[in-house]
C-alpha positions in Angstrom: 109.5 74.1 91.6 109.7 72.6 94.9 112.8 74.1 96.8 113.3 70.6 98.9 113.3 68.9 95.8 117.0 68.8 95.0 120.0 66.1 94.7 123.3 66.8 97.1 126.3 67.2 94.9 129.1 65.2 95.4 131.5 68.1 95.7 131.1 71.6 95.8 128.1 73.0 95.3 125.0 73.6 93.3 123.5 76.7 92.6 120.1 77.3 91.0 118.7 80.6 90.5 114.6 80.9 91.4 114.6 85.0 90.6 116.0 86.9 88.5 115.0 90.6 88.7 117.1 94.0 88.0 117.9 94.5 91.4 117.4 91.1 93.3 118.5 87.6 92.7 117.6 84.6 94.7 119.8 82.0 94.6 118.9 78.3 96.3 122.1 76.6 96.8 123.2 72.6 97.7 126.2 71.7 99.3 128.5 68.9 99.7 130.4 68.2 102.6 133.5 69.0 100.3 134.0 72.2 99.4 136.1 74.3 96.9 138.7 76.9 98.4 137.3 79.7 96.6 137.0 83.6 97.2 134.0 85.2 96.2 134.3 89.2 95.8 131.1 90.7 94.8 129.4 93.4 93.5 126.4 93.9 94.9 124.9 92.7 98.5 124.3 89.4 99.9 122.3 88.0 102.7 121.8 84.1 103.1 120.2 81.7 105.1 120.7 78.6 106.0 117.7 75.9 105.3 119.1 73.1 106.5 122.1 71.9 108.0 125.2 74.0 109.0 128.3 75.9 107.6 131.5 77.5 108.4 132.0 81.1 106.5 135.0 82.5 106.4 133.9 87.2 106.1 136.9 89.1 105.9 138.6 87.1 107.7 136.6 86.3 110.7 134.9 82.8 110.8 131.1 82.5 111.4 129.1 79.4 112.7 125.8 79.1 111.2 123.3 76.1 111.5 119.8 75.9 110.4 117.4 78.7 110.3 120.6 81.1 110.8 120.8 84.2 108.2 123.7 86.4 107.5 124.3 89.7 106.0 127.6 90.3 103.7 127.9 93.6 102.0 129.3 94.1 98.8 133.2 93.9 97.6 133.9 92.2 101.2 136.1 88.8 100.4 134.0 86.0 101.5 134.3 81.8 102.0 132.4 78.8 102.8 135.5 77.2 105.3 133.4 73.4 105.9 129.6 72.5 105.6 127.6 69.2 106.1 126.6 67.5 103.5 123.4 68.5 101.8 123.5 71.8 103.9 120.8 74.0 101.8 120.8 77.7 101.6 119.2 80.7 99.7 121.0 83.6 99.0 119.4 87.4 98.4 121.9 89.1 96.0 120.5 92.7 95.9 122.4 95.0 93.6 121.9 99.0 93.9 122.1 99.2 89.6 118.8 100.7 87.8 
């Protein structure tokens, strides 16, 4: 798999898991520059980067910028939300659970 190989959705996002291990998932996701209104509340940890383009998150309530090459830490159980992104903004995410 080539992770720059990838069509832009025409809204929301798409999300394609490259690992899948016990503890760690790697998530490579697409977005359009329409985006759903939806609260994520997880369980485990989360850090993501932005590939390419830019995003507006929304982390407990405070807004963070972040344009290409910028990462971001967001622990578990904290209420999270992408506010506005570019289209075809690619990211990975690092979901990294504490379970055995």
């Amino acid at each position: 798999m080539n992770l720059y190989e990838y069509e832009t959705p025409k809204r929301s996002e798409i999300f394609d898991t490259l690992l899948d291990h016990p503890n760690i998932k790697i998530i490579r996701i697409v977005s359009s520059d329409r985006v759903d209104e939806k609260i994520y509340i997880q369980d485990e940890d989360e850090w993501v980067v932005v590939l390419d383009g830019s995003a507006t998150l929304e982390i407990d309530g405070k807004r963070e910028e972040l344009k290409r090459g910028d990462s971001i830490y967001i622990a578990s159980r904290v209420p999270h939300r992408v506010v506005e992104t570019i289209e075809g903004t690619l990211w990975l995410a690092v979901h990294i659970s504490m379970r055995p």
